[in-house]
Structure formats: C-alpha cells, structure tokens
C-alpha positions in Angstrom: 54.2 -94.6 29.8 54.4 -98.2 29.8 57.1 -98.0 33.0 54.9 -95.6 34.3 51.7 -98.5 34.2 53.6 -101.1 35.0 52.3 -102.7 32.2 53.7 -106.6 31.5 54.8 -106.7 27.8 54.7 -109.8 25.7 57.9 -108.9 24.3 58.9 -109.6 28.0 57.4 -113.4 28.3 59.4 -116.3 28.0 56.9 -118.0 25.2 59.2 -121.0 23.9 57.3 -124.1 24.0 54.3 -122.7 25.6 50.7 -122.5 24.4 49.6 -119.0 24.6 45.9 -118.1 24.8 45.3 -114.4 22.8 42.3 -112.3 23.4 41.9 -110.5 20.2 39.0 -108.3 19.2 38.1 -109.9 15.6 34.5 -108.8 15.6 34.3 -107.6 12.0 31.7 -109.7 11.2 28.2 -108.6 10.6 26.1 -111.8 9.1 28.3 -113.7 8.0 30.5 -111.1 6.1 34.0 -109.0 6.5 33.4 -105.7 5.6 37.0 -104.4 6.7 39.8 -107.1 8.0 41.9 -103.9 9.5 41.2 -105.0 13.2 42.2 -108.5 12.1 45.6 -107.4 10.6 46.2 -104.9 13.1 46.9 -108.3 15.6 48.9 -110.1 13.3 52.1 -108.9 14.2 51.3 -110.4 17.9 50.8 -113.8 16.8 53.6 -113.6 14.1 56.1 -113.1 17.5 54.4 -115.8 19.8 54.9 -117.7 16.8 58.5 -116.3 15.9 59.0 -117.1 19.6 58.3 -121.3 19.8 54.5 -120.6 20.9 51.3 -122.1 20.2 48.5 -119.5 19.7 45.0 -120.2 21.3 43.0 -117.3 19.5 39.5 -116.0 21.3 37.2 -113.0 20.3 33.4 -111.9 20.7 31.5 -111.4 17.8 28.6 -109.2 17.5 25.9 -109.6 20.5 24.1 -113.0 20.6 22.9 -112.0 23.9 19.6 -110.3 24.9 19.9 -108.3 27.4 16.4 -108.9 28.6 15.9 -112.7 28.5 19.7 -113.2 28.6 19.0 -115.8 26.5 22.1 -116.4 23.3 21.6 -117.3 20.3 24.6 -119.2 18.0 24.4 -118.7 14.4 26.4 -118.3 11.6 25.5 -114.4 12.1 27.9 -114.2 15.1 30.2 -117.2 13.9 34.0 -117.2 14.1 34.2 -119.0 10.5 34.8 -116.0 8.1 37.6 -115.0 10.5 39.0 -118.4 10.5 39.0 -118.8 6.5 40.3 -115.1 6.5 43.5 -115.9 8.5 44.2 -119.2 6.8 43.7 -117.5 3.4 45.9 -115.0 4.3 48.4 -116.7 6.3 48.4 -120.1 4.8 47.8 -121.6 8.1 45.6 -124.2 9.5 43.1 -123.1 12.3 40.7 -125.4 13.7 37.3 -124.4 15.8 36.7 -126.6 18.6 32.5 -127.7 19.0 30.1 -127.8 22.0 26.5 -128.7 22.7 24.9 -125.8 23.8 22.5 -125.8 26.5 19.0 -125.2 24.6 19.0 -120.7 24.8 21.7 -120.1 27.2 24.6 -121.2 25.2 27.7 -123.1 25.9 27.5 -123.9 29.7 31.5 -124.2 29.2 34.7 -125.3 27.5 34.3 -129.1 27.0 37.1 -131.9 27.4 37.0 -132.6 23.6 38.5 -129.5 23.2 41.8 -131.8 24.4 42.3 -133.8 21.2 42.5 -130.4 19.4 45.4 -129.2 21.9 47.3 -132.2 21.4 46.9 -131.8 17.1 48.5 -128.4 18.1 51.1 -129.6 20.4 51.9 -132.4 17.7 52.2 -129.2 14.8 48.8 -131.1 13.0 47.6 -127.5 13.0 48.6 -124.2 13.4 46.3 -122.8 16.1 42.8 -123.4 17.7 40.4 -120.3 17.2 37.7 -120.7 19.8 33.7 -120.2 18.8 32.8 -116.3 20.1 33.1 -115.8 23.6 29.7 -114.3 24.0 28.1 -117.8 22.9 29.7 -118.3 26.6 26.8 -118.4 29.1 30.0 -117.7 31.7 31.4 -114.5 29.2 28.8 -111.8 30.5 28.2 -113.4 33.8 27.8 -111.6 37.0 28.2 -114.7 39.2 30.5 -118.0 39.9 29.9 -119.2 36.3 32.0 -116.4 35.0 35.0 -117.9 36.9 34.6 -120.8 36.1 34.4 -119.9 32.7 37.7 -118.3 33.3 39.4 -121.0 35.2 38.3 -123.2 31.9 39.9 -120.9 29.6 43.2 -120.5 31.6 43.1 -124.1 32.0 44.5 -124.5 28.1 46.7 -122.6 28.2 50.4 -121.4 30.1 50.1 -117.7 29.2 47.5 -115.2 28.6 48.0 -112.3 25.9 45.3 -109.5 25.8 45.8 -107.6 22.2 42.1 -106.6 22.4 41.9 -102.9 22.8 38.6 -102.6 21.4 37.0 -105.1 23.9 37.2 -102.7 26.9 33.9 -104.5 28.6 34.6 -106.5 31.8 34.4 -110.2 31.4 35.5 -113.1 31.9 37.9 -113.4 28.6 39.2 -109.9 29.4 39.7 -109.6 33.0 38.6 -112.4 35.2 41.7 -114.8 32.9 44.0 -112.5 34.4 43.6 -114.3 37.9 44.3 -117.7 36.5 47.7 -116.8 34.2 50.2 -114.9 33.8 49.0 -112.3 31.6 50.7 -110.0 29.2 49.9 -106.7 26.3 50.1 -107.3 22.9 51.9 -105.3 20.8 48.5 -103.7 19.3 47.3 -103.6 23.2 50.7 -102.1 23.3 50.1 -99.2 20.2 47.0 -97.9 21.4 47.6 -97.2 24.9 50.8 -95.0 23.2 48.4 -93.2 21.0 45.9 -92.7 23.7 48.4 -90.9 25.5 48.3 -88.0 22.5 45.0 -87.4 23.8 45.8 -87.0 27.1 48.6 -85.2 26.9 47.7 -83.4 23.0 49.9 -81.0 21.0 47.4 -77.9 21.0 45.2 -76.3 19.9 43.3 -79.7 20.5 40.0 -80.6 18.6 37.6 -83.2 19.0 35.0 -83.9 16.5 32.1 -86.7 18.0 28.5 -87.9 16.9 26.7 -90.6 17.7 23.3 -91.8 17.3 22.4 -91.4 21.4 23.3 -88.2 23.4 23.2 -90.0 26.7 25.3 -93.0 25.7 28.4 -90.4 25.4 27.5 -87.7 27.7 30.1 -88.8 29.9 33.1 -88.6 27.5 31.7 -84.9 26.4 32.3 -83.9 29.7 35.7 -85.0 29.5 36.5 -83.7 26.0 35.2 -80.1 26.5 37.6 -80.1 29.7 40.5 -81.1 28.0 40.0 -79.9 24.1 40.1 -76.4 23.0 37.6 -77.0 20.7 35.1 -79.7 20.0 33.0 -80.2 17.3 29.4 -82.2 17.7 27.3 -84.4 15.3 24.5 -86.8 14.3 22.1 -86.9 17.1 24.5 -85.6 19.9 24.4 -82.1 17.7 20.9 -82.3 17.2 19.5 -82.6 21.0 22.5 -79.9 21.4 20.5 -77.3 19.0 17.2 -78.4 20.7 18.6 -77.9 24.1 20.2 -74.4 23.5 17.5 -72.8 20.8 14.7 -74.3 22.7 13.3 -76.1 19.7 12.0 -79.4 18.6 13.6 -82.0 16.2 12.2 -85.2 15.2 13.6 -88.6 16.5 14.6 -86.9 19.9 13.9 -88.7 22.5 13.0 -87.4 26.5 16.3 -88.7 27.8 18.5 -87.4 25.2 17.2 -84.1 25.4 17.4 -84.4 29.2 21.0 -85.4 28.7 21.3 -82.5 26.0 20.2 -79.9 28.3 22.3 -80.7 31.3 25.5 -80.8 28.6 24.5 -77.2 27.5 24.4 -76.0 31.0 27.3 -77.5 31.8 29.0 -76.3 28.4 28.3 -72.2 29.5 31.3 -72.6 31.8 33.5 -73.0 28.6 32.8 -70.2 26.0 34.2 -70.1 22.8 34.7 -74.2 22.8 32.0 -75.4 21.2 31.9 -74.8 17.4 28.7 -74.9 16.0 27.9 -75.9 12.4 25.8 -73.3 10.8 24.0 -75.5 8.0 22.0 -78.7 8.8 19.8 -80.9 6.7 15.9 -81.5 7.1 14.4 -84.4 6.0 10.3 -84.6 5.9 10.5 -88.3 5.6 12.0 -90.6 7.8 15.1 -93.1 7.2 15.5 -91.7 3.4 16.4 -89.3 0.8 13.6 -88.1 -1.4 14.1 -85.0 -3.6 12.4 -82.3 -2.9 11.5 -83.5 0.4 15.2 -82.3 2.1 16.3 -78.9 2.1 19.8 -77.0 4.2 18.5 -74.8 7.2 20.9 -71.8 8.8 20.8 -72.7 12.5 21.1 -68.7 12.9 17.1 -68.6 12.0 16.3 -71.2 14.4 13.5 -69.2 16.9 12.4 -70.8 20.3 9.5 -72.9 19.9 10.2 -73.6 16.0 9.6 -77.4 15.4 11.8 -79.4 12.9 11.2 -82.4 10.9 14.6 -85.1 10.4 17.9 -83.6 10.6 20.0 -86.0 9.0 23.1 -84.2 8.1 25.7 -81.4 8.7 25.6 -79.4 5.3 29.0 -79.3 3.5 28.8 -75.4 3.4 29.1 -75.9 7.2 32.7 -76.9 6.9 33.8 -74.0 4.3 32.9 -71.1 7.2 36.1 -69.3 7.6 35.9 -69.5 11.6 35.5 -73.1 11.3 37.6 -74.1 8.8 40.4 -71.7 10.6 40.2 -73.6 13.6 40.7 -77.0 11.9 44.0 -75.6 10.0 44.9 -74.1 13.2 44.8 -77.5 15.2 47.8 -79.5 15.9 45.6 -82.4 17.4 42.2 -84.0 16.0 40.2 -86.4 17.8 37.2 -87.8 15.5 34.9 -90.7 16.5 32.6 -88.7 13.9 30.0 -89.6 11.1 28.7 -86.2 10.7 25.0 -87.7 8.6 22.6 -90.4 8.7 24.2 -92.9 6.7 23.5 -94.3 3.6 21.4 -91.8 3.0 22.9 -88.6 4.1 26.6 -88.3 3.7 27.6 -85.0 2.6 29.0 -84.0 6.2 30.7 -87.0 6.5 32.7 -86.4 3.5 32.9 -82.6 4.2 34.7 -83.0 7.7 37.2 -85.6 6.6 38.8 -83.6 3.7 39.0 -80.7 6.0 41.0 -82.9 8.5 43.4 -84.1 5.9 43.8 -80.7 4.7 45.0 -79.9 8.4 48.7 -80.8 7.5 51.4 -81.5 10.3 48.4 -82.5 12.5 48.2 -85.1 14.4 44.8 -86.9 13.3 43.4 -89.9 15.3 40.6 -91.8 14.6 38.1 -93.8 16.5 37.0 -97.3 15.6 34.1 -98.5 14.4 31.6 -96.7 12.6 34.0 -93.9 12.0 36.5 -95.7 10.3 34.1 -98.0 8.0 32.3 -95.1 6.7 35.8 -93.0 5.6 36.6 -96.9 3.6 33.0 -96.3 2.2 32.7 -92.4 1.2 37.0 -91.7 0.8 38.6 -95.0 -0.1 41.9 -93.7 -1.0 42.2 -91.0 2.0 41.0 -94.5 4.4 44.3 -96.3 2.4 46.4 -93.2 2.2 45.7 -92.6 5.9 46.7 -96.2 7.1 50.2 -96.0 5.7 50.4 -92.1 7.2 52.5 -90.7 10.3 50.3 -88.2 10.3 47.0 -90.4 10.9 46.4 -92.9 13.6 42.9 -95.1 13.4 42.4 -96.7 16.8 40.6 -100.4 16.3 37.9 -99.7 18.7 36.5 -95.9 19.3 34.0 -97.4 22.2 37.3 -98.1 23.8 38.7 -94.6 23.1 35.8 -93.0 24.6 35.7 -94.9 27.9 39.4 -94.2 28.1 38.7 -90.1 28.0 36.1 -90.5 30.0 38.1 -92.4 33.2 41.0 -89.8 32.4 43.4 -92.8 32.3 43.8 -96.0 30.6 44.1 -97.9 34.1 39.8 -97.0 33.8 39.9 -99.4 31.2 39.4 -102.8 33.0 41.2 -105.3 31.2 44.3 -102.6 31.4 43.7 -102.8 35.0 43.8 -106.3 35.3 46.9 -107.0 33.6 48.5 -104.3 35.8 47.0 -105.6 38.7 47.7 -109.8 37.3 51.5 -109.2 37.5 51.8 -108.4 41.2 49.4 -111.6 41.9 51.6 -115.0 42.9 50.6 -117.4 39.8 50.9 -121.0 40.3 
C-alpha cells in the first residue's frame, strides 16, 4: 500500500548528522496529568531510529485546545503544557529534553518561534542535551491560522530543522505543524504514521462479515462516517447518543438531551439506512435515567425498545443494557465476524458503564477476529472498566488500538487515507523541488 501512495518513509532518509523536526501527537494530557502514555510510547520507536541513525530530534505536539473558537483568543497554562510529557520521556528514557520559552502576545499566543530558541539548537548540536520539545503547537497564533501567519509559522518551524518526520496519525487537522511544514522540508512517515495507515487498510479492504460498533456523544459530528460504514460493513452496531436520536428518529419518540440538529441528522441517517435492511443491529435494552448526569437508585430502570410506541416520551438514556449483548441474534453476529471496528463507549460514563463493559467481552470472545480499536475515548475507558483485556489486548495479534479514532473516522469517511491532509501533503511534499 505504501508503493501504491507513494508514501516517503523515514526508513528511507538519509538522517546522519541532521536535526530532524518530529510531529508527534502527545496530547495525553488533560490538566496537567497522564492518564495513559500509550500514544507516547507508540512514537518511541521513531525517535529511537533517528536517533539510532546520527539525528537530532526536534519533538512538536498540540495539546488539548487553548483556543476559542469564538474569540480565537489562546490561553497558555499548565492545563495544555508540554511539561508532564517532557518529564515522562526523560523518566523513561533517561534523556535530557529541554522546552524552549517565548513571550506571548497578551491573548493571542506566541506570535512565533523566537531567535533564543538558537542557543538551545546549538546545546543540541554540542550533545548538552538530548532533544528540544517545543511548547504545544496550538499556543501558536500561526498553528490554526487561515492566513500568511500560518506560513510563516511554518517557514519558522522548518527553519530548525533539515528534515521533517510526521508520526502523528491522530492529528489529522490541517495546519501549519502538519501540512503547511511539508512545503519548506523534505518530509517523511514515521514508522507509527507508517502502522496505522497499514491497519487502516483492514478497514478498507476487511475480512467479512465486517462489523462496526460506534457512539459518540453528537449524531451530526459522525454522520458522515455512518454513511460510509453502513456502505462498506455488513453490520454496524450504534451507541451513546448516535443510538439514541437513532431510536427517536425511527420510533417517532422523544428522549431527553436530544437536540434539533441531531435529530435532524438522525432522521436523514434512518432514511438513508432503509436502502440497507438487515445492517443495522439494534440493541433491544436501554437504560432510563430520571435524573440528569447521575446514577441514583431507584430513579434508573432497563426499557425493551420493542415497547417503544410513537409519541412515547423518554427521560435520560444513559446506557445500552448488558442483556442487550446476550440476544442470540446479536451475539451470533459478533462470533460470526471476522472484522470489528469499535470507536464505542456504549454508556454515559462514569456513571453508566454496564454496555461498555458488555460489548468489549463480547468482542474478545470473537476469537480469530480481527479487532481494531479507535483512539481516544474508546481506548481510555477499556484501561478504566477492563484493565487486563486493555493490557492483554496491546500485546495481541488479534487486537489493533489505533492512537487517534477522530483520525480513523475521517479516514472511512474520505474512503482513502490520501483524505487525510497531512498524508496528502507528504505525498504531495516528495514530488516538490526542496531547496
């Protein structure tokens, strides 16, 4: 597949001597904390060859979203600091990083890379230290940019470095430390860049019966990738809100916490849906909650979505019941599937996690499967509810856990990882004359 893209490889770049500037996608932290260093590790083996190789790593990342979309003004704080994935790596590694500083400009961040970033290049040139880790790209004002400040952003970046290594799968957004660096170097795949793109290609091109099991918290921010899945999968399995606005549409009933434009998004997907009978398998048992964002007894109780009558109006539904899973036509079609798909948590978490729990043993019960999982919230919440399955399934042939399911889902829903813009743009870098 790699021949097929085109794709540069780093395995293929002459690194010796050079100082080699690695887009990674570190963003683990959530105020302050690491919760799960998995996308970390998953990138060491890149810097261990640059290293292995005679290079000198630059490492960048985004963390969390300093930005507000309506003011676009950014905040820096510790919150959406680079520092716990600094002291991670140098625990782990026994290396030293350092983190180069900037004067922001008042609420629009860093206007750009500054020159006292050069004394830090030379410590690293001079083996003083074993890599710079720059602050989070987002604190940028040129990261998100629409206009010239997002090149020159760019240009800055490039101009530190000799080469350009994009191992960030998960960071599938167009900017300026994913795409527009592409222009200014030459630009390879890491190897985890490398890994996912060959996994992805077991979802286009699955061992069948295919399922795909996806919730979400908004119906209309995965509509798209719906329509692709129930195209390609022979089955596919819905949850969280995406299967609640699903009931609503088709029963013609109303659930709590549904908004207007998920149910508009809902309705259209059930139309849509009719031209595939048999594909969608629904859950029977679902969980009502009379009181909002917690579990109270007595006040949640397992419904049978074959009572649900037009016009019936439903409190919460915060959960897929576990009885759900134990149907014989649904558990027969997970044992019968030779590919799963799951960027899944089935119930409103912490509170309701019954589902969750209920889907995953199914899937590992589903041996000589195929079983890939999408980043994110999918994977933290099987460390949370099934830590040894989560360490069993990192170690297992069987089970592949992608580091960014956002990434995943844009990739099903352009049909090819070339719809992935940073892909693109290494494709597209290596046919560009660089200086």
């Amino acid at each position: 597949m790699q021949n097929e893209l085109s794709l540069p490889l780093i395995q293929d770049a002459d690194l010796k001597g050079k100082i080699v500037l690695v887009r990674v996608d570190h963003n683990v932290v959530k105020n302050g904390i690491i919760h799960d260093p998995y996308r970390i590790d998953a990138t060491l083996g890149t810097m261990y060859h640059i290293n292995a190789r005679g290079g000198k790593i630059i490492l960048m990342t985004h963390v969390g979203r300093p930005r507000d979309k309506k003011s676009g003004s950014i905040t820096i704080s510790e919150k959406t600091s680079v520092v716990p994935i600094v002291n991670y790596l140098q625990q782990k590694l026994h290396i030293k990083l350092k983190i180069p500083e900037f004067l922001p400009d008042r609420d629009k961040g860093y206007p750009g890379l500054e020159t006292s970033i050069n004394h830090l290049i030379r410590e690293l040139k001079s083996d003083e230290i074993d890599g710079i880790y720059l602050p989070n790209t987002r604190w940028f004002s040129g990261e998100e940019a629409k206009d010239e400040t997002r090149e020159r952003f760019a240009d800055q970046l490039a101009g530190l470095a000799d080469i350009f290594v994009n191992d960030a799968f998960g960071s599938w957004q167009d900017h300026a430390s994913t795409v527009s660096v592409c222009k200014y170097l030459p630009s390879y795949a890491g190897f985890l860049l490398q890994k996912e793109i060959a996994n992805l290609d077991r979802i286009y091109n699955p061992q069948q019966p295919f399922l795909a099991v996806v919730a979400g918290a908004k119906f209309d921010t995965k509509i798209d990738p719906l329509y692709a899945l129930i195209r390609r999968a022979d089955y596919l399995v819905l949850g969280g809100v995406i299967y609640n606005a699903y009931l609503a549409a088709k029963y013609g009933i109303k659930i709590k916490g549904i908004d207007d434009d998920d149910m508009e998004s809902a309705k259209k997907f059930v139309d849509f849906a009719k031209q595939y009978p048999g594909k969608i398998i629904e859950l029977r048992f679902i969980i009502e909650s009379d009181v909002p964002d917690a579990r109270e007894e007595g006040r949640y109780r397992t419904i049978d979505i074959r009572t649900l009558k037009e016009g019936m109006e439903l409190n919460y539904i915060y959960d897929v019941a576990s009885g759900s899973f134990t149907e014989p036509d649904v558990a027969d079609v997970f044992h019968k599937a030779k590919t799963v798909f799951v960027n899944a948590v089935m119930g409103y978490t912490p509170y309701f996690n019954e589902g969750t729990i209920a889907l995953d043993q199914l899937i590992d019960e589903t041996r000589g499967s195929v079983k890939l999982y999408g980043g994110g919230d999918t994977m933290q919440e099987l460390k949370r509810l099934l830590p040894g399955l989560y360490i069993a399934a990192i170690d297992s042939p069987e089970y592949y856990i992608f580091t960014g399911g956002g990434a995943v889902l844009k990739a099903i829903e352009q049909g090819s990882v070339n719809g992935l813009a940073p892909v693109k743009a290494l494709i597209d870098g290596r046919r560009v004359s660089k200086p």
